[in-house]
C-alpha positions as CSV (number, residue, x, y, z in Angstrom):
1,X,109.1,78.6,-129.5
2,X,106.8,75.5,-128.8
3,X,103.2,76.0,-128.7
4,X,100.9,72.9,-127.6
5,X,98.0,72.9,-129.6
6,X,96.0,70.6,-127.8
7,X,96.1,73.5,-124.8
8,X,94.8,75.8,-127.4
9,X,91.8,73.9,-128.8
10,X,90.0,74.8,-125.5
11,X,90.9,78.7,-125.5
12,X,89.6,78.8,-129.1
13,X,86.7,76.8,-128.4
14,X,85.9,79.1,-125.4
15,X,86.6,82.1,-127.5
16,X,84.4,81.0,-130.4
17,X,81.5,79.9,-128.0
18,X,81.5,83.5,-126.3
19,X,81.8,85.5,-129.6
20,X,78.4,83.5,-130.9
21,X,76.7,84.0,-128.2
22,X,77.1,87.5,-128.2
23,X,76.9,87.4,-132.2
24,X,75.3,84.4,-133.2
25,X,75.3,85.5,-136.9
26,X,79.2,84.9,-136.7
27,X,78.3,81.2,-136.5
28,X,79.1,80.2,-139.7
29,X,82.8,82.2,-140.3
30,X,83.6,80.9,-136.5
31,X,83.0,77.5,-137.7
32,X,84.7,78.1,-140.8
33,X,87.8,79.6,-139.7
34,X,88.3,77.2,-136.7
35,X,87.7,74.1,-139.6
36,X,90.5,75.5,-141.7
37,X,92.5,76.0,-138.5
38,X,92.6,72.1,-137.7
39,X,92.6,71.4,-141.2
40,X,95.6,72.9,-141.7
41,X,97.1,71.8,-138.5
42,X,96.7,68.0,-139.0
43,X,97.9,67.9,-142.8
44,X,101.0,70.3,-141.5
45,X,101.8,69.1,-138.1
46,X,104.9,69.9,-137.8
47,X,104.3,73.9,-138.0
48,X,102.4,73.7,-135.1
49,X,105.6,72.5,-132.9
């Protein structure tokens, strides 16, 4: 299955903004998780094909 991640940096950007505005106490995990996220996907590229 290939999955374009530069088409799915926006959803989880948009996703992430609208989940801390509605909880803005989730800042900090949103920020977190989506860190890890591009972390992981630029030292392991090849997964996200």
């Amino acid at each position: 299955m290939y999955f374009n991640f530069v088409l799915l940096q926006p959803l989880i950007a948009l996703i992430a903004g609208i989940l801390i505005l509605i909880m803005p106490r989730l800042l900090n995990f949103i920020v977190a998780i989506y860190l890890i996220f591009v972390g992981l996907s630029g030292l392991f590229p090849h997964f996200m094909r």
